[in-house]
N, C-alpha and C positions, 0 to 999 in steps of 0.2 A: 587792457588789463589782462595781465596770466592768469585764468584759473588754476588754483595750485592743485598736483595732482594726487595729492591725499586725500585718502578717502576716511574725514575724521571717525565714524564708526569703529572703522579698523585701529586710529590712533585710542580711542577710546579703550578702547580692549586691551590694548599694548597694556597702558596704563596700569589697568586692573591685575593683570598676570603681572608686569613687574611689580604692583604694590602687594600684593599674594605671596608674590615668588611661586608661582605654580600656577599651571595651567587649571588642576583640578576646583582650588579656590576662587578662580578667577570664574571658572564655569556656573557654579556656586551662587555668586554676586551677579551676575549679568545674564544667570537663566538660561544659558546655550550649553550645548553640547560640548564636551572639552575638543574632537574633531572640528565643530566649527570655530571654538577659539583658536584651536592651532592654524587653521585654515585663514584666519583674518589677522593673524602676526606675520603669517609668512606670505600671504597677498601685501602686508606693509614693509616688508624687506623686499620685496621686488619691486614694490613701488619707490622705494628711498636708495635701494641699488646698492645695499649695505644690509649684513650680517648685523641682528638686534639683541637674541637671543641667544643663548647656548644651556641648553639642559646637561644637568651633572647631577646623578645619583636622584634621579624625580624631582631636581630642583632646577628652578630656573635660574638664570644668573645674567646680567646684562653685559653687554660687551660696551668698549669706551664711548661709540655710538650710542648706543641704548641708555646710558647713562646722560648724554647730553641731552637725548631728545625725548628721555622721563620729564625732564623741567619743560620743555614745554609742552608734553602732552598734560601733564597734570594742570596745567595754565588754563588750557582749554579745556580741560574738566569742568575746573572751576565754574570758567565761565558758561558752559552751557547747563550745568546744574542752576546757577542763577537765572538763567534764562529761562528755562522751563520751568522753576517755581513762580519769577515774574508771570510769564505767559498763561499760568494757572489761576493767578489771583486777581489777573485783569477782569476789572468789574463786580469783584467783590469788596464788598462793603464791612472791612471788620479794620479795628490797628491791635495787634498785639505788641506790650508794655512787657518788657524783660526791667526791674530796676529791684538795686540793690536796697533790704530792708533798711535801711540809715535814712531812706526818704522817699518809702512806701505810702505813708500819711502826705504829702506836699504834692504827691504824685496822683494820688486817686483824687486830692482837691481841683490839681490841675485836672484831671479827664474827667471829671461828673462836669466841666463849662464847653463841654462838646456838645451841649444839647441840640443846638439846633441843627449837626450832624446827625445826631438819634432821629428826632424828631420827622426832617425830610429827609432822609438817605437813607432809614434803614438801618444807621449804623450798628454794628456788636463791637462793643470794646474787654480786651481781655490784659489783667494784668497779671504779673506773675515777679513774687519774688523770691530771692536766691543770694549768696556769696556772690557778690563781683566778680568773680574770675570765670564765674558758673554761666551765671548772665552774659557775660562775654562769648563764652563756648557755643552756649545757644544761640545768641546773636548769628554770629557764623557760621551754624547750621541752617542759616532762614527760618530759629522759630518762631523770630519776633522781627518786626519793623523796628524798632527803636527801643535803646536799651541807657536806663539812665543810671550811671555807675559814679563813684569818686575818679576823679581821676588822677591815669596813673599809665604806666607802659604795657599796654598788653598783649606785648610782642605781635603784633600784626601789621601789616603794611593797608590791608583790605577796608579800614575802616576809616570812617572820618569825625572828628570828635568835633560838637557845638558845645560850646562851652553857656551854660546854663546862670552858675552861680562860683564867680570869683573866690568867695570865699567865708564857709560853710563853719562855723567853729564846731569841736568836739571836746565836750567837757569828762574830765573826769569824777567820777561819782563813786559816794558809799552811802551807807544808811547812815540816819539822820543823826542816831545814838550813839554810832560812832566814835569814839574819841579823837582819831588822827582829824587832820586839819583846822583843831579849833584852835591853834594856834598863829594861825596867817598863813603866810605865804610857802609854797612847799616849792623845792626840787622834787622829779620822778624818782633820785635815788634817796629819798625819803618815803617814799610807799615799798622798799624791799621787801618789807614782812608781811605785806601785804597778800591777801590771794585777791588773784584778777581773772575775773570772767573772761575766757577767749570764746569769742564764737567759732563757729566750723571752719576747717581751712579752708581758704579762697575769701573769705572776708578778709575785706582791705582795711576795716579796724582791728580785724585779729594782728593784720599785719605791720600796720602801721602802733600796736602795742608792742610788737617783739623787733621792730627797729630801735625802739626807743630805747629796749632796754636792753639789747645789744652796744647800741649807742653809749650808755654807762657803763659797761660791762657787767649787768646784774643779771641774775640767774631765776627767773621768775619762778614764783609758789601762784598757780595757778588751777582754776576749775573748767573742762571742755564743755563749754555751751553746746547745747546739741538744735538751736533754733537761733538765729538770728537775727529776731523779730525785738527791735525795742524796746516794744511794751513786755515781752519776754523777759528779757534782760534784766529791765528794771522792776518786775517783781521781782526776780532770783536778789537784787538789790536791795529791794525792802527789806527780806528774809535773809537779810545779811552774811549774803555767800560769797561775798568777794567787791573787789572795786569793778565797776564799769565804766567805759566808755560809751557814751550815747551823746546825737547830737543838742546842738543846743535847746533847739524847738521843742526837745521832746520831757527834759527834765526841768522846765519852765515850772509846769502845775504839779510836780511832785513836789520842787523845793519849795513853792510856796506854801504847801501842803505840811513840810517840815517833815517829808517821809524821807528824802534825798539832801546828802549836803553834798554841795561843789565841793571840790577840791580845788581851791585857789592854787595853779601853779605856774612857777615863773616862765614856763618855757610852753606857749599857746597849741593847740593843734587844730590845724585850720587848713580845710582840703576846697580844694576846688569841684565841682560837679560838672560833668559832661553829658549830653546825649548823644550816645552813637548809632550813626548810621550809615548803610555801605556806599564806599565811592564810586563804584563803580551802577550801580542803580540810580533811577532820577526820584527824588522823594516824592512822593505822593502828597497832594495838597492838604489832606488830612491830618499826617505826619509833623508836614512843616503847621498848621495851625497849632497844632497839641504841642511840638514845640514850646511854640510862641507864648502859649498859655502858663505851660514850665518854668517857663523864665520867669514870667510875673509871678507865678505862685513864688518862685524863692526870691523874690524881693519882699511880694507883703509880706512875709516869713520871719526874714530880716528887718524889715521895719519892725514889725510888731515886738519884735528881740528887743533893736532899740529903746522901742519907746517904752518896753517895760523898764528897762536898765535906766531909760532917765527920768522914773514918776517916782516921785520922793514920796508916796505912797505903799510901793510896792515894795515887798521883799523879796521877790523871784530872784532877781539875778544881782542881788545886791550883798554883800557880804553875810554868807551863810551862815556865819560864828553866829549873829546877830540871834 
C-alpha cells in the first residue's frame, strides 16, 4: 500500500486560506503565523507539483488545480473534524436532543425511560429546542447526537434519516368563540381573511403554512411568532390572534376544554417524523436505545389520538361545532 505523500496538515490549511481567500484570515482561524501559512501552501504545491495559489491585490485566488483539489480538501476537513469531536466524547456519558418544538412534549416522554441509563451510567441528557432548519444546522455542527425533526430535504448528503412516525396529523386551529368553521367542512382558501400565526423562519410549519397558500394563490394576513413552542402558540390562540397550526397531541385538551375549535378541513396535513443522525459515525448504543423509545412514544401518542376519536364519550376530536 502507497503512503500518499500529502501532508494533510498542510492540506488543512490550504482549505482555510482558500475558504478566507487570504492568508491573513486563514492565520486568524488556525492560530499560525501568516509566514507559516504561506510556508505550508507552498510545501503543498511542491508536494502536488502544481501551482495552487495565486495572490492578486492581497487576495488569494485559486488556480483550476486549486479549485479541484478545494472539494476534496474540504472532504477531509469534514471528516477529521468528526473525528476529533468523536475522539473527545469517547466515554462520556451525555445524548444531546436537538428536536423540532411540534414534538418537544413526545420527546422528553420518550428521554425521562432512559432511566436505567441515568441510574447505572451516569448519564446527563440534554434537550434543546429550535425551527427545524435550526436543529438541522446544529446537527451538523456536532452539537447534538440526534436531532428529531418533521421530515423533509435538508439539503444534505451527511445525514441519515430514521423514520420515527409515518404519519403525524396537523390540525388547524382558532379560538373557540370563533365564528369561522362552525359551519362544517372548510377549504384553506376559506381562512383568507384569516390572520395566521407563523412561527420563526426555519419552522417547517411556518413553511409548510406558506406552501399551502402559495399552493391557492392567496396572500396571507399574517402575525410573526417569535417562539415556536406549542403551548406558546396556543395561548396567542386562546387570545385570539390568529389561526394556528399545532399538532394533534397538542390541541386534544384544549378542544375539549372548548378553548380551541378544529378547523375541519378537506385537504389533511400530515407529515412524517424523522430522527437524524450522521452516516458517516457508528450510533452509540444509547442513541439507538432513545431512538427506539421515540418510536414507541409516537405510536402511544397515536393511539391515544385514536382511541379519543373513537369514545362516543369524548368530544376532543369529535366535531368541534358540537
Amino acid at each position: 500500500m502507497k503512503i500518499p505523500k500529502i501532508n494533510l496538515m498542510h492540506l488543512i490549511t490550504f482549505y482555510f486560506v482558500a475558504k478566507e481567500q487570504g492568508f491573513t484570515a486563514a492565520s486568524e482561524k488556525l492560530f499560525l503565523s501568516e509566514p507559516a501559512i504561506s510556508q505550508q501552501v507552498r510545501a503543498l504545491e511542491i508536494a502536488a507539483g502544481v501551482k495552487l495559489v495565486s495572490v492578486r491585490k492581497r487576495r488569494v485566488h485559486l488556480t483550476e488545480a486549486g479549485q479541484v483539489l478545494l472539494g476534496y480538501a474540504e472532504k477531509i476537513y469534514d471528516q477529521a473534524r468528526m473525528i476529533n469531536i468523536f475522539l473527545e466524547e469517547i466515554g462520556e456519558n451525555s445524548l444531546r436532543i436537538g428536536v423540532s418544538p411540534t414534538f418537544s412534549g413526545i420527546i422528553s416522554s420518550a428521554a425521562a425511560k432512559l432511566g436505567k441509563y441515568l441510574r447505572n451510567n451516569n448519564l446527563s441528557i440534554s434537550i434543546n429546542s429550535g425551527p427545524s432548519q435550526r436543529i438541522v444546522s446544529q446537527l451538523l455542527e456536532m452539537q447534538y447526537d440526534v436531532a428529531i425533526v418533521i421530515n423533509a430535504d435538508y439539503h444534505t448528503d451527511k445525514l441519515q434519516a430514521i423514520r420515527l412516525s409515518e404519519r403525524e396529523e396537523l390540525l388547524f386551529v382558532t379560538k373557540w368563540s370563533t365564528p369561522i368553521g362552525t359551519n362544517g367542512l372548510l377549504n384553506f382558501a376559506d381562512l383568507y381573511d384569516c390572520k395566521f400565526l407563523l412561527p420563526p423562519p426555519g419552522s417547517a410549519t411556518r413553511q409548510i403554512i406558506l406552501d399551502k397558500a402559495k399552493a391557492e394563490g392567496l396572500e396571507l394576513h399574517f402575525v410573526e411568532v417569535d417562539m415556536d413552542y406549542p403551548h406558546y402558540v396556543e395561548m396567542l390562540t386562546e387570545m385570539e390572534k390568529g389561526v394556528a397550526l399545532l399538532p394533534e397531541a397538542e390541541v386534544r385538551r384544549a378542544a375539549s376544554e372548548k378553548k380551541l375549535r378544529i378547523l375541519q378541513l378537506d385537504d389533511e396535513v400530515c407529515v412524517a417524523v424523522d430522527a437524524l443522525v450522521f452516516k458517516d459515525l457508528s450510533t452509540r448504543e444509547i442513541v439507538e436505545e432513545f431512538i427506539k423509545l421515540a418510536k414507541q412514544a409516537f405510536y402511544v401518542s397515536h393511539t391515544s389520538v385514536l382511541s379519543k376519536a373513537n369514545d362516543p364519550d369524548s368530544s376532543v376530536l369529535r366535531d368541534s361545532t358540537n
